[in-house]
C-alpha positions in Angstrom: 0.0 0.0 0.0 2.9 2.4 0.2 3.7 2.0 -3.3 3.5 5.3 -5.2 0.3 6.0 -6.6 0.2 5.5 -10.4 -2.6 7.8 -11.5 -0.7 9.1 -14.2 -1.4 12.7 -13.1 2.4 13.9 -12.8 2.3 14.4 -16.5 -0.9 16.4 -16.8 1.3 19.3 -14.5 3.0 20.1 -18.3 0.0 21.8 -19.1 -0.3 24.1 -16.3 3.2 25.6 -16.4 1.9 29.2 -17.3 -0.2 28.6 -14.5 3.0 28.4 -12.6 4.5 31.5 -13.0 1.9 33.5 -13.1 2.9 35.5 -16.2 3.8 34.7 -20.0 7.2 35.4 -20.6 7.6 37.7 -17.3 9.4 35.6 -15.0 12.5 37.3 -13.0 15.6 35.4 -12.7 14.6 33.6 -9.3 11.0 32.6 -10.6 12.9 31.0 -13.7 15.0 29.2 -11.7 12.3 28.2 -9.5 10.6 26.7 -12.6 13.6 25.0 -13.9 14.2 23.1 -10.9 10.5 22.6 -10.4 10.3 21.3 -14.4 13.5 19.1 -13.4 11.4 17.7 -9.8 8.5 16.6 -11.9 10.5 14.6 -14.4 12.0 12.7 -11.5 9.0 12.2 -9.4 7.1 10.8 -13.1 10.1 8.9 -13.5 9.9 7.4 -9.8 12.9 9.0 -8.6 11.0 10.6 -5.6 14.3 11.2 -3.2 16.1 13.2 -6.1 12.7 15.1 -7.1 12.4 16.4 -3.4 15.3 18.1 -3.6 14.6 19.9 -7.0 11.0 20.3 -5.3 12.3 22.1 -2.3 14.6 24.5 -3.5 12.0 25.6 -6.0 9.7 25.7 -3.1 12.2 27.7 -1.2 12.4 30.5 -4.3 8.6 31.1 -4.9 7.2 29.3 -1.7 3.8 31.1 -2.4 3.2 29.2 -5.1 0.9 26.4 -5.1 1.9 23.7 -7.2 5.5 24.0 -5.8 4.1 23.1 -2.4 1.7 20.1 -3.5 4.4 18.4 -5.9 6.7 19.3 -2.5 3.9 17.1 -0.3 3.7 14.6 -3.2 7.9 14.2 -3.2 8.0 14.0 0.8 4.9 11.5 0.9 6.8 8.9 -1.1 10.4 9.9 -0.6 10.5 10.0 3.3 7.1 8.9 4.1 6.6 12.2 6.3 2.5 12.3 6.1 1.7 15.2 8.6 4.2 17.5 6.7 3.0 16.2 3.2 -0.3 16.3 3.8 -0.3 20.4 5.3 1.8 21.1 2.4 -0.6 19.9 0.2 -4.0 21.1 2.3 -2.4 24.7 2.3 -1.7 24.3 -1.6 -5.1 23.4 -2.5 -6.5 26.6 -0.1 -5.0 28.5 -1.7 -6.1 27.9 -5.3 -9.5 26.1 -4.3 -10.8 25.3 -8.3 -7.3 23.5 -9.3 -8.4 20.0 -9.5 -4.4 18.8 -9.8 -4.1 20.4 -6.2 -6.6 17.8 -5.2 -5.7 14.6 -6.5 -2.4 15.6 -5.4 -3.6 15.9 -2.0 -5.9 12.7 -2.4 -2.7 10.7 -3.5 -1.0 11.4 -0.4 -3.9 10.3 1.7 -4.4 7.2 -0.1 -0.5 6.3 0.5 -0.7 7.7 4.3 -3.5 4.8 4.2 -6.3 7.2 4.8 -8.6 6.1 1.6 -11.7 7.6 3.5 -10.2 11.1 4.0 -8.8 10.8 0.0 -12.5 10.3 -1.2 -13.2 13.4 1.0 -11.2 15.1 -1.0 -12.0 14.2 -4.1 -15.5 14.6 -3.4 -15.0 18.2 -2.5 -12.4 18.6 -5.5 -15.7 17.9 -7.6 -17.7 20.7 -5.6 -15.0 23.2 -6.5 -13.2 22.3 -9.8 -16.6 21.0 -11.8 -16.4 17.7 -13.5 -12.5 17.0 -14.1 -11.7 13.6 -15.9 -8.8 13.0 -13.8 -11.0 13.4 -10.3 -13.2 11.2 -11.8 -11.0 9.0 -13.0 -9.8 8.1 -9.5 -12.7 8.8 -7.7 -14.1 5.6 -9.5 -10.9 3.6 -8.4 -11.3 4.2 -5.2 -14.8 3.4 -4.6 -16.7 3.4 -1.6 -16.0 1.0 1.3 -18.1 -1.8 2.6 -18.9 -1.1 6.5 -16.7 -3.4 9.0 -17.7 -6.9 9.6 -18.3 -6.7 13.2 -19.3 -3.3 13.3 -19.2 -3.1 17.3 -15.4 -3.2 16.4 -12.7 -0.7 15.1 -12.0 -0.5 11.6 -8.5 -1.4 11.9 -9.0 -4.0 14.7 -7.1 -7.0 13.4 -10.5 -9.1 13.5 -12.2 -7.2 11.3 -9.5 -6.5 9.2 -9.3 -10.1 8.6 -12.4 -11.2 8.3 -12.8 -8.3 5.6 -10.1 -9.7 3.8 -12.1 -13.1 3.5 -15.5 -11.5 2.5 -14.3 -9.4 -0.1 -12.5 -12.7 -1.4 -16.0 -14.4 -1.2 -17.4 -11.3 -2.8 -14.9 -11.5 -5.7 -16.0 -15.0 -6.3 -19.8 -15.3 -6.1 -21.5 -14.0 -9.4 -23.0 -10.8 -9.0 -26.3 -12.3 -9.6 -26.2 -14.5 -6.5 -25.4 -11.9 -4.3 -29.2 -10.6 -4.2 -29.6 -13.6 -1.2 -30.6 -10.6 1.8 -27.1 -10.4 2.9 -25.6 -7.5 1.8 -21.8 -7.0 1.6 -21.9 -5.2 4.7 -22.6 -8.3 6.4 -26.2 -7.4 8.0 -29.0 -9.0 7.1 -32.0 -7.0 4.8 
């Protein structure tokens, strides 16, 4: 589970790089340095080489650190480089404040939850990314692989309790194997009786 997240989304960033600076054309010296190492981050986070991207990530970071997408490709670098989740996750919360109808901010934020193994709070986001942004193929896009999640087996138990965790395992390995047409027989998948 704390694989990187393979929604091919890195790549889209290409297409926001006026978005980046601000300005056609108009960068100073700092902002265009900024971008190169930003431009050179991205290539190596794509390329799965998150340890060298964070570096590129941070000093661009640290020469425009007002500007969004340097912060969320920052979180996304720390996330799967160092596996720091508080400090990826409030880099990437404070990058999607503050450019609330950027749906990249989002799913960048919703990848880090989903490696930080909080799915629920990633479909959060994603579900408020929609709110914002409008319908945006890439939010749906992994909205739909994530799904929605069956309740707990025993739900007088936690979540994560090792029985339940189990015992989840096995249904959805049931589930996986009865045809869908025998599965209208009262139980649902949530284990309680209709």
């Amino acid at each position: 589970m704390n694989e990187p997240v393979n929604w091919g989304h890195v790549g889209d960033v290409f297409l926001v790089f006026n978005l980046v600076t601000g300005k056609e054309g108009q960068a100073t010296m700092a902002e265009n340095s900024g971008l190169a190492e930003f431009k050179q981050g991205i290539s190596l986070l794509r390329d799965g080489h998150s340890l060298e991207a964070l570096e590129y990530l941070r000093r661009a970071t640290e020469l425009k650190q007002q500007n969004p997408y340097y912060l969320s490709f920052l979180g996304v670098a720390m996330a799967r480089a160092e596996r720091n989740w508080p400090a990826a996750l409030e880099l990437c919360k404070t990058a999607a404040s503050m450019r609330r109808n950027e749906a990249q901010l989002y799913v960048n934020l919703a990848e880090v939850y989903v490696a930080a193994e909080r799915r629920n709070e990633a479909v959060e986001t994603l579900d408020t990314a929609l709110k914002y942004c409008g319908a945006d193929a890439r939010i749906a896009r992994i909205r739909a692989k994530l799904g929605r999640r069956s309740s707990p087996v025993l739900p007088f138990l936690d979540r994560g309790n090792a029985l339940n965790r189990s015992l989840g395992r096995l249904r959805h390995r049931v589930w996986k194997r009865v045809p869908s047409s025998g599965r209208s027989t009262g139980i649902s998948q949530g284990g309680v009786q209709s």
